[in-house]
VMD Tcl script that draws the C-alpha trace (Angstrom):
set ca {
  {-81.45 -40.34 110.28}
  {-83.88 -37.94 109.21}
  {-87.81 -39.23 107.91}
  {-87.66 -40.13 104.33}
  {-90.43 -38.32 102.76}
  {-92.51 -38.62 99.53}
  {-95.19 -35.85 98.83}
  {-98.47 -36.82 95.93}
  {-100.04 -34.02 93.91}
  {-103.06 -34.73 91.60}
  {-106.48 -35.26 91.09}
  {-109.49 -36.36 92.57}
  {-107.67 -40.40 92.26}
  {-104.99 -39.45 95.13}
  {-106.85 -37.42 96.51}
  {-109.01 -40.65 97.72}
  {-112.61 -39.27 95.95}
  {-115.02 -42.18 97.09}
  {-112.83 -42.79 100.02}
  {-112.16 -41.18 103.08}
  {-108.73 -39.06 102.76}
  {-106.66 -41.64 105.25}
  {-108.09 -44.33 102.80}
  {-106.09 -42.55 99.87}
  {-103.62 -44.87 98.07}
  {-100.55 -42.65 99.38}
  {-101.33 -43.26 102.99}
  {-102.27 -47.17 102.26}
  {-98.72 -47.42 100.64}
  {-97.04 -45.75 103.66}
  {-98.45 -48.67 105.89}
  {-97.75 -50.98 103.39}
  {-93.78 -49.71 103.45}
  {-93.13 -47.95 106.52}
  {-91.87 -51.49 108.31}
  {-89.39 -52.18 105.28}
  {-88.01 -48.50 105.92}
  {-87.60 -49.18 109.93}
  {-86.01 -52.43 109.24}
  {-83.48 -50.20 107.06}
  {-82.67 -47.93 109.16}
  {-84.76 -44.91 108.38}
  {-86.57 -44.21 110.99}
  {-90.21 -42.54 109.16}
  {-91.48 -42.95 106.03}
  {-93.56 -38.94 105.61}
  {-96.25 -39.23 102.89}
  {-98.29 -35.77 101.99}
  {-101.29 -36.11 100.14}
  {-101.95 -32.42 98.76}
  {-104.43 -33.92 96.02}
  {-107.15 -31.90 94.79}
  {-109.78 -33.12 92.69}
  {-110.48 -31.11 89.08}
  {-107.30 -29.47 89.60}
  {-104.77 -30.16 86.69}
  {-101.18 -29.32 87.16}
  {-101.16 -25.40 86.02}
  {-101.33 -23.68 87.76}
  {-101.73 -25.86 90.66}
  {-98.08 -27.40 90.22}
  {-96.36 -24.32 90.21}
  {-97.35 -24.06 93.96}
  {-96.12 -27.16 95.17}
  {-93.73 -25.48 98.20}
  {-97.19 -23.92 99.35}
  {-98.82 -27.72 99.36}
  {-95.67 -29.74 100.68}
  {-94.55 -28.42 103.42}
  {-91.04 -30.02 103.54}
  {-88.85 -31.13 100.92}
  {-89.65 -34.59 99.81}
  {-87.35 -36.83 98.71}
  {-90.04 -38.33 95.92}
  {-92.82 -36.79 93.98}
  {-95.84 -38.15 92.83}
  {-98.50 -36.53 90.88}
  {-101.41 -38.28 88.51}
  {-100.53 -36.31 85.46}
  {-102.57 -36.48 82.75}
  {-106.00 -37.73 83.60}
  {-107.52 -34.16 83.90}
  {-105.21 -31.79 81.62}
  {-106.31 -30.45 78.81}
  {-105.74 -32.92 76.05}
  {-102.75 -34.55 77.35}
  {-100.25 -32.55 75.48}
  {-96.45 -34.13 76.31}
  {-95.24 -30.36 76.83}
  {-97.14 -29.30 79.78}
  {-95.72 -32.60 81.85}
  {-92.40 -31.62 80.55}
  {-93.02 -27.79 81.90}
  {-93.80 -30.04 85.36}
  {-90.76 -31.30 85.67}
  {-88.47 -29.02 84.48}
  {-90.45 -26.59 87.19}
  {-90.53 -29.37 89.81}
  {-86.57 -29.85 89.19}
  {-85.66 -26.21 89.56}
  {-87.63 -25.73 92.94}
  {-86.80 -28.78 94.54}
  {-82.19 -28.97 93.62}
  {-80.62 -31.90 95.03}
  {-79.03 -29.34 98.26}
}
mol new
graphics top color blue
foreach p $ca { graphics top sphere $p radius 0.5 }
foreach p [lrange $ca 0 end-1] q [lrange $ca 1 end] { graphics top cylinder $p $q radius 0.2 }
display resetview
């Protein structure tokens, strides 16, 4: 019966650049779902946007407990648009880190 909650990471697209911050596309899709989660029985849907614009995901995403302040449940983050060259090891080095700090307790 706790909220279910899903935390975004990224870059200046999450983070809502253009927009205001409550205009952000992970606060529009926690209106757009938080009725579907009350009608099944979880009473909040949490969304943290810790976006940051220009700031790719190391070292940034090695600091995630300092930017979500509760375990989420899901994890976003817009990988790729700002790191250097796209290179398919440093979103594996993500995960792998993202894995090992947030264990299924």
């Amino acid at each position: 019966k706790r909220p279910f909650r899903v935390a975004f990471g990224g870059y200046s697209v999450t983070a809502g650049r253009g927009n205001r911050f409550e205009q952000s596309f992970p606060f529009q899709l926690q209106r757009v779902l938080e009725n579907a989660f009350k009608v099944s029985g979880i009473p909040e849907l949490q969304v943290t946007n810790a976006a940051i614009g220009g700031c790719p995901a190391f070292p940034y995403g090695w600091c995630m407990t300092n930017f979500w302040d509760t375990e989420p449940d899901v994890v976003s983050w817009d990988y790729s648009m700002n790191e250097a060259g796209g290179v398919p090891q440093g979103l594996e080095a993500y995960v792998r880190h993202l894995l090992s700090t947030y264990s299924a307790n």
